[in-house]
N, C-alpha and C positions, 0 to 999 in steps of 0.2 A: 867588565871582565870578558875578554875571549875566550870562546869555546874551545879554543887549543888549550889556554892555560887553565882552565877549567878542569878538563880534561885528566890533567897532572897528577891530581889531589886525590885520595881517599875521603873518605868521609869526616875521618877525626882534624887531615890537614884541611877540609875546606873549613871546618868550625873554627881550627887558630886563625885562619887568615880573618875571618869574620870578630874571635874575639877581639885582635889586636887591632879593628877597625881599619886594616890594609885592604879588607872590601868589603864592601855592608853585602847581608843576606839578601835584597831585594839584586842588588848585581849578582851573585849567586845563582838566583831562582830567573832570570832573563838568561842564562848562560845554559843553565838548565832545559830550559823550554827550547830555546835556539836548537841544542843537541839533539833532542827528543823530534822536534819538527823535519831535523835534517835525515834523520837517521831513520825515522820509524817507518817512511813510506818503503823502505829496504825491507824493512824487518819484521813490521804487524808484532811488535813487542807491546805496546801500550793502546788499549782501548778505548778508553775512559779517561779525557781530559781533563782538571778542573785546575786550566791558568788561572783566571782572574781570582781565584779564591786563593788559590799558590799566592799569588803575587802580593795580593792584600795582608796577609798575614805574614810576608814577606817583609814587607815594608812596615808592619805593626809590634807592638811586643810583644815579643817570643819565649815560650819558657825559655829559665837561664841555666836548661839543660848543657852536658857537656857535647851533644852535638845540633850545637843551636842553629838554627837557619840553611841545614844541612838540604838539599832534596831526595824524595823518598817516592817511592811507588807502593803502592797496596795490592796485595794476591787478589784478583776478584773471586775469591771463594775462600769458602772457611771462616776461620777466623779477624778476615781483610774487613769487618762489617764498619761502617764509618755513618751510623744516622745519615739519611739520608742521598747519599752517594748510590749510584747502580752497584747490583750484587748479584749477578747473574750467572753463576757456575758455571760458564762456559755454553750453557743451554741457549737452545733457540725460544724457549718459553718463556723466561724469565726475560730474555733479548725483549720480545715481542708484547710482552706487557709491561715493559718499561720499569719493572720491579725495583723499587729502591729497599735499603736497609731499613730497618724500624729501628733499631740499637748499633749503639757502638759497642765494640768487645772491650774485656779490660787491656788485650794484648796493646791492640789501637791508642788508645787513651795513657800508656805508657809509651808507646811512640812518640805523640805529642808533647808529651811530658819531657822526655829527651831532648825537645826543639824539634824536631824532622816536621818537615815541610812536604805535605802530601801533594802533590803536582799532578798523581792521575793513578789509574788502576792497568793492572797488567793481562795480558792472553791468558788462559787456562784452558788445557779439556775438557770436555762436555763430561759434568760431574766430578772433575781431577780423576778418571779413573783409568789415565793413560800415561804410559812412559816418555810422550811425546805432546807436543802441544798444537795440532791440526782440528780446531771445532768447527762444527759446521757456520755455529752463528759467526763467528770472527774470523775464521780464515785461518791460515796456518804461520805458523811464528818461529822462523827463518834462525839458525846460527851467524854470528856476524864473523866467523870462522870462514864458512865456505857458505853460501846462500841455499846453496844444492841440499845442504845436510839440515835438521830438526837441532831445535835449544834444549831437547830435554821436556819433562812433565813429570808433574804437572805443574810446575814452577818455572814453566819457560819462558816465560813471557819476562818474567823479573830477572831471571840470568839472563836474556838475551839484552835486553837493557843496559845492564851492569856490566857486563864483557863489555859492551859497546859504548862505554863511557857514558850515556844519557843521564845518568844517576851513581853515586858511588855504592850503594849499597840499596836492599830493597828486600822488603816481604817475601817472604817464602814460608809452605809448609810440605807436610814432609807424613804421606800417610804408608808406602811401601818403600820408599827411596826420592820423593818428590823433591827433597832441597839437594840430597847429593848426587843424582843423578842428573838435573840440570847443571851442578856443578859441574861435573865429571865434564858434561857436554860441554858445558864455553867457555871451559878451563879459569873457574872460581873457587873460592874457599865457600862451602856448606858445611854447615854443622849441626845437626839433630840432635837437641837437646836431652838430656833423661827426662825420663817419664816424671807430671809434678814440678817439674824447674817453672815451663813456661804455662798459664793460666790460659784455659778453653774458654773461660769464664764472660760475659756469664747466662749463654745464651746453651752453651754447651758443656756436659761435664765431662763426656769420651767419647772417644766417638773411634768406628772399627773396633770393638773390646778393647780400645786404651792402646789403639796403633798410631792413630794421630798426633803429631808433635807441632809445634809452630815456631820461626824464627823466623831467619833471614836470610840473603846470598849477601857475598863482602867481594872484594878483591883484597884485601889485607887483611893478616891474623888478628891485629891490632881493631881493627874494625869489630868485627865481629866478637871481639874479647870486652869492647867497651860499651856496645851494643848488649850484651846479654847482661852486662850489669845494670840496663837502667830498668831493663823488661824482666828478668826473672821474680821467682815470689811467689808463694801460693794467694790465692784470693777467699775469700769465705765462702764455703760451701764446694769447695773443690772434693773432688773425689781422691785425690791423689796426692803426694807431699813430698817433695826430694828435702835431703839436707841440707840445710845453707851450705852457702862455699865460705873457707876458712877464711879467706881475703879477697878482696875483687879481682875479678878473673882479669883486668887490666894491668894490673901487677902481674901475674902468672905471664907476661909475654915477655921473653927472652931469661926468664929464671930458669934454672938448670935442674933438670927432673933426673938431675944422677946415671947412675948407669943401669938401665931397663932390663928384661926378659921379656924379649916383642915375639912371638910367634906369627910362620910368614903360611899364608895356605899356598899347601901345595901346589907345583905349578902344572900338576897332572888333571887338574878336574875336568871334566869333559866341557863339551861347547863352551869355552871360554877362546875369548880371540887373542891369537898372537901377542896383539900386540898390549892387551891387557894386561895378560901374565907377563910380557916383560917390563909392562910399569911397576906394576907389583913389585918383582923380584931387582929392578933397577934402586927403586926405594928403600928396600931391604940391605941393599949395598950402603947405601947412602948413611942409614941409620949405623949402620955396623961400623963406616967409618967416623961415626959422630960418638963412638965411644958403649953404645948398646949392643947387647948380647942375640942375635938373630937366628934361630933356628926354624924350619920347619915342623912346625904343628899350627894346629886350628881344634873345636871344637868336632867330637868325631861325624855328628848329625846337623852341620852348619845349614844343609840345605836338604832336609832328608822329604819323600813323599807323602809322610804322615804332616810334616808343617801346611805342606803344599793343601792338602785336602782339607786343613782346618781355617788355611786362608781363604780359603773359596768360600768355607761357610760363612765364615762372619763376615767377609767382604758383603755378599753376596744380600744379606740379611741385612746389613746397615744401607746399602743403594736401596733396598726397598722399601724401607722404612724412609729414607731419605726423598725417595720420588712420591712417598706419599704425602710426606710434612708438607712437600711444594707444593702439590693438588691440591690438599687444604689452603694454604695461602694463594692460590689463584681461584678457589674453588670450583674446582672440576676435575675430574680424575683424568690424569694423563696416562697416554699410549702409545704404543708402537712410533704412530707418525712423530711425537715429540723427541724423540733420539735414536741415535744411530741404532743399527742391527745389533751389536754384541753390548753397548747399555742395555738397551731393553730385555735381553736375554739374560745377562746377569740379574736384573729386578726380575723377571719371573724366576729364575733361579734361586733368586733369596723371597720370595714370595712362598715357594713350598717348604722353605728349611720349617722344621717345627722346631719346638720351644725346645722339647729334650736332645735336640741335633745339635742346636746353637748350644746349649750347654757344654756337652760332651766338647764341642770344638774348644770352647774356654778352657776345658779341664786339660785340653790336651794341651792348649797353650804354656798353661801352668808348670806341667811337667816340661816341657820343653825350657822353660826361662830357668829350673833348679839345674840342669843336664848344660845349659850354656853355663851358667854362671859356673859349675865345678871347676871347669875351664881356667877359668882367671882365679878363683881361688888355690887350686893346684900350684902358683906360683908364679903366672903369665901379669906383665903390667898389659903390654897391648897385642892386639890382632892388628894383620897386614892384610889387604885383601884387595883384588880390584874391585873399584865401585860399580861399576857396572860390566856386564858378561862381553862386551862389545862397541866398537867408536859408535860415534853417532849415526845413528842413521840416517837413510837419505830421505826428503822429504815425499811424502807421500807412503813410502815402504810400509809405514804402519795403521795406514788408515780402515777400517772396518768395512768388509765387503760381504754383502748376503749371498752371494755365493761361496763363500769360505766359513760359514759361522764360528763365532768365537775365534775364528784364529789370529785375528790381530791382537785381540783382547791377552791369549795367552803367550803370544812372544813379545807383546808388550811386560809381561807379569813378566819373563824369562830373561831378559836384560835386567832384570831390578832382584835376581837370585842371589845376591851378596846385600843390600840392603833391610830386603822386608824381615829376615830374621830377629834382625836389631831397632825395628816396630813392636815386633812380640815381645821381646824380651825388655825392652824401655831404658836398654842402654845409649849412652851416647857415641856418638860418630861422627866422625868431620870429614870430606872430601876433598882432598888439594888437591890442585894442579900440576901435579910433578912430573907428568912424559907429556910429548909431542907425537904425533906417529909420523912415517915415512910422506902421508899425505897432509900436512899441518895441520891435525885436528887435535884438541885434547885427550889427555886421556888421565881421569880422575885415580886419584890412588886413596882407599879407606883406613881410617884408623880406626879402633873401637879400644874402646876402655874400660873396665869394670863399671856398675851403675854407681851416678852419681860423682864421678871421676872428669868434669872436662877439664879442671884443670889441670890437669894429666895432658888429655888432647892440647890445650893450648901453648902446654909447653913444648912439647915434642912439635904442635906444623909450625909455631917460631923459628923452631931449632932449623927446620927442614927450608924452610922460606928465609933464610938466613943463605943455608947453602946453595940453594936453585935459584932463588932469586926468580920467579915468575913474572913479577910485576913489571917487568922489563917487555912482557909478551906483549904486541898488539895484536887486534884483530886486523881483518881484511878490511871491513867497515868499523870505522869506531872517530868519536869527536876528536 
């Protein structure tokens, strides 16, 4: 199979080509690697190799999942854990001791289960705690949009991939905005699940107070709708339990979700870029002419300063706790010299939070998810929002400097001000591709839905992907 024709396919088309034996998965997975080889010295998308093991299982028997002998990449952090596979956060410590996984997640092991064919692991920031994917240990991970610009984080590594054909579809997760703002960046469908759908399980039960979500990046709706059916589910001993969905969310792609009450936020919010607010409000047209009711309104406190200060707590408290599990598993307490200027500030900063601060921050959480949800109960099906405050930015722009402390850290947090609210509150979100800006970069447009609602989401970005037609976009570099 050539890597042109390769190319072509989504994830669900490469499996029909492979059921109906028009090309076996081991041709698949050589088309795959081809793309990956040609493409990555561009792009520092993929870190972590494992051809010969691709290829084997490639050429062996495959679950007779519905995306069998598909290729797949793995987040290296999080929930990406694959027995013995590198699992390095982005860190240079983890880099430098060669650290492998001890467990697989249940997330993983439903992967496989689908058929996906793990081929290798993707870039991430140092601790995923950036909007952008530049770590010290691997280097910086290029948009295949414009090279100049950043794929997004801390799932960049996997959109930059995915835009660039290497793979159809690939791991992603999603702890302030991490799968829809890589979206946003290399103009893909993300979708952060409700809180409960997708299993932490079972190394983790929450992690950020129940802000971390886990899924995937797609370039088609249909991906991503057939993907969440083989991986959602609670596991035993979760913390958490969404509702079944009433039919498989595969079915929900091109079914008719009626005529809506979408609320579009206003296009007055301060530092929000041009050209953000006119995807937003481009969208808002769009949807209006698909038969839905479009008004201005949002939630009154979407991004108010009391969220802002409760995220810094528990953000702040979980990296530290977080840098200290690692020190345990390397045994030796890590410092300064092991991460950048503004990690390590953030770990002494959730170092002093004490027990009844962290609290109070949950509590205020709490209140915060009853005051959003009024919102959609009032009578709202969805919110319209840009996904992120701003285009991509350019490489290096957001990198941590000790003469500026903190301040990449927080206009990294400041692009992802339409996202992390909908962490807190554990509803779902999808990110499409629906504008281009004046310099060809994407620019993500958000939906959100009541909790426990994607098949809501899934119906409306069909609707939308129907009428924009994205998939038509290439990148600059792509197979």
């Amino acid at each position: 199979m050539k890597v042109s024709e390769y190319a072509k396919y989504d994830a669900l088309g490469l499996a029909e080509l492979i059921a109906k034996r028009e090309v076996t998965a081991a041709e698949v997975m050589e088309a795959a690697i081809a793309a990956i080889e040609e493409l990555n010295p561009k792009l520092n998308a993929v870190i972590h190799k494992s051809y010969e093991r691709a290829r084997q299982q490639a050429a062996g028997r495959l679950p007779q999942g519905p995306l069998r002998g598909v290729p797949f990449l793995l987040k290296d952090l999080g929930c990406g854990n694959l027995a013995g596979d590198p699992h390095h956060w982005g860190t240079t410590f983890l880099r430098d001791a060669d650290f492998r996984a001890r467990t697989t997640s249940y997330l993983v092991e439903k992967f496989l289960a689908a058929g996906l064919v793990v081929v290798g692991r993707t870039n991430v920031p140092e601790l995923g705690a950036w909007a952008i994917t530049e770590p010290r240990a691997y280097g910086s991970c290029r948009s295949p949009w414009n090279l100049d610009h950043c794929s997004g984080g801390s799932s960049g590594g996997a959109a930059s991939a995915v835009a660039a054909r290497m793979v159809p579809i690939a791991h992603a997760s999603d702890g302030g905005g991490s799968i829809r703002n890589p979206a946003s960046q290399c103009g893909l469908v993300g979708l952060k699940p409700t809180r409960g759908r997708i299993s932490l399980g079972p190394d983790i039960g929450e992690f950020w107070g129940g802000m971390v979500f886990e899924f995937a990046l797609s370039r088609t709706v249909r991906d991503t709708a057939a993907l969440l059916d083989c991986v959602h589910g609670t596991m035993p001993g979760d913390p958490y339990e969404a509702a079944p969905p009433r039919r498989p969310y595969a079915t929900e792609v091109g079914r008719d979700p009626g005529r809506l009450r979408i609320g579009l936020l206003s296009s007055h919010q301060g530092g929000v870029h041009a050209d953000c607010t006119a995807a937003a409000e481009s969208a808002a047209r769009t949807l209006q002419s698909l038969g839905h009711d479009v008004e201005v309104s949002s939630p009154p406190d979407l991004a108010g300063s009391a969220l802002i200060e409760s995220l810094l707590v528990v953000i702040a408290s979980a990296q530290a706790r977080e840098v200290q599990v690692f020190g345990e598993l390397l045994g030796r307490e890590l410092g300064a010299d092991d991460m950048d200027c503004d990690n390590w500030a953030v770990t002494e900063m959730g170092r002093q939070v004490s027990a009844t601060r962290y609290l109070a921050a949950l509590d205020a959480y709490q209140g915060y998810q009853r005051r959003m949800a009024a919102w959609w109960a009032s009578g709202f099906d969805l919110l319209v929002t840009p996904t992120i405050a701003a285009p991509p930015p350019r490489i290096g722009e957001m990198i941590a400097d000790p003469a500026r402390p903190m301040d990449a850290f927080m206009r990294s947090g400041n692009l992802l001000v339409f996202c992390a609210p909908f962490n807190v509150t554990g509803q779902p979100a999808i990110s499409l591709p629906l504008h281009m800006n004046a310099a060809g970069l994407p620019i993500g447009v958000q939906l959100v839905s009541a909790f426990g609602r994607e098949d809501l989401l899934i119906q409306v970005a069909s609707q939308l992907e129907r009428s924009v037609g994205w998939a038509a976009r290439l990148p600059a570099v792509h197979a």
